[in-house]
VOBA-429542 format. One record per residue: x, y, z of N, C-alpha, C in turn; residue number from 1. Coordinates in Angstrom, 1 decimal. Layout:
BEGIN
X,Y,Z,X,Y,Z,X,Y,Z,NUM $
...
! end
This chain:
BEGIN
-13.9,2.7,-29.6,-13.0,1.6,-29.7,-13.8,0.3,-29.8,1 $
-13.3,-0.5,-30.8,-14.1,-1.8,-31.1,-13.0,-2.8,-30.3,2 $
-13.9,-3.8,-29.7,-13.3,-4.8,-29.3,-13.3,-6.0,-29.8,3 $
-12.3,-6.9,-29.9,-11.9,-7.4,-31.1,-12.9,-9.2,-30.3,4 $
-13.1,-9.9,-31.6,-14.3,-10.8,-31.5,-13.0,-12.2,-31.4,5 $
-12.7,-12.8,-30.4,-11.9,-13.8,-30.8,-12.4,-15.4,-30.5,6 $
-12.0,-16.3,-31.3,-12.3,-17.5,-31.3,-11.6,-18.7,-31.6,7 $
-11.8,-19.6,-30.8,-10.6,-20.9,-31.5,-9.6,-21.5,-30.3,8 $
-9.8,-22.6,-29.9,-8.6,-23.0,-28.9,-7.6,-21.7,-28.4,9 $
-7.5,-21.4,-29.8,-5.4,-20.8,-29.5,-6.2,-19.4,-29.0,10 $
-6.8,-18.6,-29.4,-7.7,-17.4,-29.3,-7.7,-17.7,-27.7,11 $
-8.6,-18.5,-27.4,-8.9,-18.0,-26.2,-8.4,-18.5,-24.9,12 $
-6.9,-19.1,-25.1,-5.6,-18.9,-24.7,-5.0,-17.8,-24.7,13 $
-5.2,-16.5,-25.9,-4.1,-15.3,-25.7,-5.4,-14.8,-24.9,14 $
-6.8,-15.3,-25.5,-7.7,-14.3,-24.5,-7.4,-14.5,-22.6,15 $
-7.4,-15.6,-22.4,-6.9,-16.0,-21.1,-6.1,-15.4,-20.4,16 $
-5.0,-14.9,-21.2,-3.3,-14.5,-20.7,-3.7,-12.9,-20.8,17 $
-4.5,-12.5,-21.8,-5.1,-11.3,-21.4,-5.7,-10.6,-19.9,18 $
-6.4,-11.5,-19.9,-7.4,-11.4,-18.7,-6.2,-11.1,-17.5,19 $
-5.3,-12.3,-17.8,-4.5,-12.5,-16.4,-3.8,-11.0,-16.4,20 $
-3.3,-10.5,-17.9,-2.5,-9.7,-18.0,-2.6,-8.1,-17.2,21 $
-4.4,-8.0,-17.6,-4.5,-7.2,-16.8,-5.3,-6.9,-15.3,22 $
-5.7,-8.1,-14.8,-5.7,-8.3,-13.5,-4.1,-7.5,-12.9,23 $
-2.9,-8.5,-13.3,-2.0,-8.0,-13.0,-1.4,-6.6,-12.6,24 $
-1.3,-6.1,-14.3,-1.1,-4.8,-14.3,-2.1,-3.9,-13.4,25 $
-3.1,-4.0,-13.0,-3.9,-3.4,-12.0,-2.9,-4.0,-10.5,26 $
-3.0,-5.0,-9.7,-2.6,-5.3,-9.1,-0.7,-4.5,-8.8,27 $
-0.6,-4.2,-10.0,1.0,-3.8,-10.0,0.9,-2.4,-9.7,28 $
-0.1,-1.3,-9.8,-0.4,0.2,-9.8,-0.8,0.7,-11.3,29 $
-1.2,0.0,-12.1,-1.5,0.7,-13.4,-3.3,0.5,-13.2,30 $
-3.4,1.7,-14.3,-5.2,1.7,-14.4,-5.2,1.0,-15.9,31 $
-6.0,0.2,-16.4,-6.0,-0.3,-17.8,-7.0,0.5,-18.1,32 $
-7.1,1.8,-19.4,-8.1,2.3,-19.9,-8.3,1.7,-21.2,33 $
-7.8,0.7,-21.7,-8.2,0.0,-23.2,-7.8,-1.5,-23.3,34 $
-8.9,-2.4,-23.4,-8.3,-3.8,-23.9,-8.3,-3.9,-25.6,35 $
-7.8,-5.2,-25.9,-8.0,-4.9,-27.4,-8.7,-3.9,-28.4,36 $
-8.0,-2.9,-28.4,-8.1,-1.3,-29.2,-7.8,-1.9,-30.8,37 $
-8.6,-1.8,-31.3,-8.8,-2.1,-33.2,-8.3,-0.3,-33.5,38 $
-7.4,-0.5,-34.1,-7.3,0.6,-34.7,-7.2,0.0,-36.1,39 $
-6.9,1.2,-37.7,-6.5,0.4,-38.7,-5.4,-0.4,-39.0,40 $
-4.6,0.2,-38.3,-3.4,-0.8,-38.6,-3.0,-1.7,-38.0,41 $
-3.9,-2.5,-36.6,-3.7,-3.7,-36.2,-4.2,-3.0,-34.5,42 $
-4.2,-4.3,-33.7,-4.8,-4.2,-32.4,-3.6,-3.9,-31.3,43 $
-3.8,-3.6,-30.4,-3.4,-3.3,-29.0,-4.0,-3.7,-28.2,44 $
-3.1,-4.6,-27.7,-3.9,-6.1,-26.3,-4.1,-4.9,-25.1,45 $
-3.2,-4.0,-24.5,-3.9,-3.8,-23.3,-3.3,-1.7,-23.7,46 $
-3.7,-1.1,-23.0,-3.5,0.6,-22.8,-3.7,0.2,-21.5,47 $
-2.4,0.8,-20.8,-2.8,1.3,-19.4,-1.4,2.4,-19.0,48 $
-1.9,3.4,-17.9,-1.7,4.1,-17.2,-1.0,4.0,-15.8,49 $
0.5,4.6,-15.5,0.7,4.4,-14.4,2.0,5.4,-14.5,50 $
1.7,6.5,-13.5,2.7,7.3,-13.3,3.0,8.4,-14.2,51 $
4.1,8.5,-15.1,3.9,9.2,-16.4,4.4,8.7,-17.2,52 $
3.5,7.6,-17.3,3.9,6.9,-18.9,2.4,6.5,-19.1,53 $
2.0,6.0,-20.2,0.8,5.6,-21.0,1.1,4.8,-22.0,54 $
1.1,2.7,-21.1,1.9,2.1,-21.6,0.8,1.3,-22.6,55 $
1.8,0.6,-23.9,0.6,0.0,-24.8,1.3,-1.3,-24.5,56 $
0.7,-2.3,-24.0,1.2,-3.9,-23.4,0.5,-4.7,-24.9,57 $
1.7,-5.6,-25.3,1.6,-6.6,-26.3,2.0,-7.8,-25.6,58 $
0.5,-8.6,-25.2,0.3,-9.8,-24.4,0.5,-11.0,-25.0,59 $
1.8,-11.8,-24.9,2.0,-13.7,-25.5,2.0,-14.3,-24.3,60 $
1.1,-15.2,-24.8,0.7,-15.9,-23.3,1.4,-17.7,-24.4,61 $
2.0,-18.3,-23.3,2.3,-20.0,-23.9,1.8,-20.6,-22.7,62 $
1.9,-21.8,-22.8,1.3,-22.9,-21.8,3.0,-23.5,-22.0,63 $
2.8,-23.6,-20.5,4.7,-24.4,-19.5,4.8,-25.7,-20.3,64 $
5.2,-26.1,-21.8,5.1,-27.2,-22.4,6.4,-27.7,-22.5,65 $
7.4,-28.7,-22.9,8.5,-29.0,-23.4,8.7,-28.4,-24.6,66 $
7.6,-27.4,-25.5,7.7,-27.5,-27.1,7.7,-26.1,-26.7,67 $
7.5,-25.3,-25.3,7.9,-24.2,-24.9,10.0,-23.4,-24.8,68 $
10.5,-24.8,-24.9,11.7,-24.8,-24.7,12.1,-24.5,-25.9,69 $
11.7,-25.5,-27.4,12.0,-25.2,-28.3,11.7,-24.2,-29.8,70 $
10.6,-23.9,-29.0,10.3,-22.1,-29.7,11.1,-20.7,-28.9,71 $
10.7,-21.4,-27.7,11.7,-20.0,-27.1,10.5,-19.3,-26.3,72 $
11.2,-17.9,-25.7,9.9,-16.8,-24.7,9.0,-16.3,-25.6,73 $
7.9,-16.3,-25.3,7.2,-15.7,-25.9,6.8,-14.4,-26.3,74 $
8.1,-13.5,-26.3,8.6,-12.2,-26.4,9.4,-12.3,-27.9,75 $
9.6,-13.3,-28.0,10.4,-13.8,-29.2,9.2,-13.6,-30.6,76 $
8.0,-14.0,-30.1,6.8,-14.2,-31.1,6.6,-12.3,-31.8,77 $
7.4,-11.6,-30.8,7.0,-9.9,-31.2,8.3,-9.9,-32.3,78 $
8.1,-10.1,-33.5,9.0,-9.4,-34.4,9.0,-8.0,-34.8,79 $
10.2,-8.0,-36.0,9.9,-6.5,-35.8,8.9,-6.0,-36.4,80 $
8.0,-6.5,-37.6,6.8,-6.3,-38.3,5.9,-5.9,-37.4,81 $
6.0,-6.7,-36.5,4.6,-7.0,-35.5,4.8,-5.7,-34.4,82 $
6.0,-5.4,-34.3,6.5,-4.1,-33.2,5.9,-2.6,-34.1,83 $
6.3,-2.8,-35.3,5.9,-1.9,-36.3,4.6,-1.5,-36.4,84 $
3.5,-2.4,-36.4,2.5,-2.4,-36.5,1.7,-1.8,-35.1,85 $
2.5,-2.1,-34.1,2.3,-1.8,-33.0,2.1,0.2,-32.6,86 $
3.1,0.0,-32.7,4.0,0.9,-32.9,2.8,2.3,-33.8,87 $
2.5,1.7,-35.0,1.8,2.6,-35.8,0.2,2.5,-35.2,88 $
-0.3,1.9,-34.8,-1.3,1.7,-33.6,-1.5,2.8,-32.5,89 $
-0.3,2.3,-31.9,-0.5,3.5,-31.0,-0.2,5.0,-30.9,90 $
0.2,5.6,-32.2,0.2,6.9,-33.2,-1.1,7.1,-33.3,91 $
-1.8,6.1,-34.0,-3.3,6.2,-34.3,-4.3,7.1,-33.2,92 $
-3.8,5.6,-32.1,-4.4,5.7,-30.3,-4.1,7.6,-30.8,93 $
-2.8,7.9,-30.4,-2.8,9.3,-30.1,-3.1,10.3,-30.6,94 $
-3.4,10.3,-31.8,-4.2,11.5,-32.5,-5.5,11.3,-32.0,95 $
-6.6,10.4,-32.0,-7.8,10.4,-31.2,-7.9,10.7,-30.3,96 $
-7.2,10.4,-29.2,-6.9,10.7,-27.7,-5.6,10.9,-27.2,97 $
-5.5,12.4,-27.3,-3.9,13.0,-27.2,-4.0,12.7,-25.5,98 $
-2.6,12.4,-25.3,-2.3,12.7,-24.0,-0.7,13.0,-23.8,99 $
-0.6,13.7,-22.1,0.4,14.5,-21.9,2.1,13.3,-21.3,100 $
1.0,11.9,-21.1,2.1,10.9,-20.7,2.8,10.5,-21.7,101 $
3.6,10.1,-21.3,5.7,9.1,-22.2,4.5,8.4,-22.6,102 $
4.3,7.8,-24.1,4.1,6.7,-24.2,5.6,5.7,-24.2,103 $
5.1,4.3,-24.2,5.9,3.1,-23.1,5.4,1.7,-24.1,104 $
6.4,1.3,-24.3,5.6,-0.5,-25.0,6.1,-1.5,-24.5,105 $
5.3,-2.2,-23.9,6.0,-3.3,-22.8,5.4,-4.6,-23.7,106 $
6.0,-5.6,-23.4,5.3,-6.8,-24.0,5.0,-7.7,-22.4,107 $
4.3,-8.2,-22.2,3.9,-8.7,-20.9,3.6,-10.4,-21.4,108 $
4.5,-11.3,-20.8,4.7,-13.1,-21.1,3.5,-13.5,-20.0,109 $
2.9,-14.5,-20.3,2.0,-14.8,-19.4,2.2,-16.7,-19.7,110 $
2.6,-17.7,-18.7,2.8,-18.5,-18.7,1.8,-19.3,-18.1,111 $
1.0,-20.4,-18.7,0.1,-21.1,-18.0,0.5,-22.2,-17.9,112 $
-0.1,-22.8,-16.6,0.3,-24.3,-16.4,-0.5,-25.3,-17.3,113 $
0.4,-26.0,-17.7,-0.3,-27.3,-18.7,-1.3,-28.0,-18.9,114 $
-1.4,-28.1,-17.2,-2.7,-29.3,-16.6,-4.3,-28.4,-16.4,115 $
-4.2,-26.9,-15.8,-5.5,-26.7,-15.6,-5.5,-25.2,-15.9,116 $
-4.6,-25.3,-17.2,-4.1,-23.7,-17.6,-4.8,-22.4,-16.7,117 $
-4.1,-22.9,-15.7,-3.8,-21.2,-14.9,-2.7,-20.7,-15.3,118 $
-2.8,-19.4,-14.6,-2.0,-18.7,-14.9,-0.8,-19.6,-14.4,119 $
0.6,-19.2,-14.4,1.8,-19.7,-13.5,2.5,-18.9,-13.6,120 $
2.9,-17.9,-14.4,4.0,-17.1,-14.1,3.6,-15.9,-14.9,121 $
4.2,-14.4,-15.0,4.1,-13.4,-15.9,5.1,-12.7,-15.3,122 $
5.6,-12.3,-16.6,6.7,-11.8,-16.9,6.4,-10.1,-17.7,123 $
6.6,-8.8,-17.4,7.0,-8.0,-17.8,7.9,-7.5,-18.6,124 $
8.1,-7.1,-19.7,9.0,-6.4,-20.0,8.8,-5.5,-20.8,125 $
9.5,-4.4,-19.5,9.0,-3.0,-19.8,10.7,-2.0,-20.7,126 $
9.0,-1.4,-21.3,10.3,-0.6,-22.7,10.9,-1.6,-23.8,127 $
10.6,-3.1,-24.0,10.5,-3.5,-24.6,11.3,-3.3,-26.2,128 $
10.4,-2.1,-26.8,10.8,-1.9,-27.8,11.9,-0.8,-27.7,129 $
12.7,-0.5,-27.0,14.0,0.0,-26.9,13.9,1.4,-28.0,130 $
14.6,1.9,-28.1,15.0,3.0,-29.5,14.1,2.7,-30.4,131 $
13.4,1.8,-30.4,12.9,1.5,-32.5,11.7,2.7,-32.1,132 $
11.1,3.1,-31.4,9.6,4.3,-31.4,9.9,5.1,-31.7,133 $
! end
């Protein structure tokens, strides 16, 4: 698995909301066995494990702004291309490394404060992609 090289203000903001993402998800009972997974058809922010599912987390992280109000959650930024893509990723994941768990697609919101961008809030949402897998 190659891990993906990121750079640039906005970069290392989603990289930030990463980090938090999966502190969390550890903290919550999951094991994370993959951060950004390059596969060919696009990346997968976090793989992790918990229970019997083998979930692939698609991590938007925003900063608590006023211009947050007027884009919207940042669960909104997962269209359905981007689910798609996802989606065909972690197909990939499973032919290399078959496993006996549900896979699961959560998108996990990671909200930082404005002033000294910590974390502030993260939001879950599991199953995410509903029927479309």
């Amino acid at each position: 698995m190659k891990l993906a090289k990121k750079k640039g203000a906005k970069n290392r903001t989603g990289a930030r909301g990463e980090r938090y993402a999966a502190r969390w998800l550890r903290l919550h009972g999951y094991r994370v066995v993959g951060r950004n997974v390059e596969m060919r058809s696009g990346e997968i922010d976090i793989i992790a494990k918990r229970g019997k599912y083998l979930v692939f987390c698609e991590v938007k992280t925003r900063t608590e702004t006023p211009a947050l109000a007027v884009y919207g959650r940042p669960a909104l930024a997962v269209n359905r291309e981007k689910r798609r893509h996802i989606v065909y990723a972690a197909k990939q994941y499973l032919r290399l490394y078959p496993s006996k768990k549900q896979p699961r697609f959560d998108i996990i919101e990671v909200y930082l404060d404005p002033d000294n961008k910590r974390k502030h809030r993260i939001e879950q949402l599991i199953n995410a992609f509903g029927d479309e897998t």
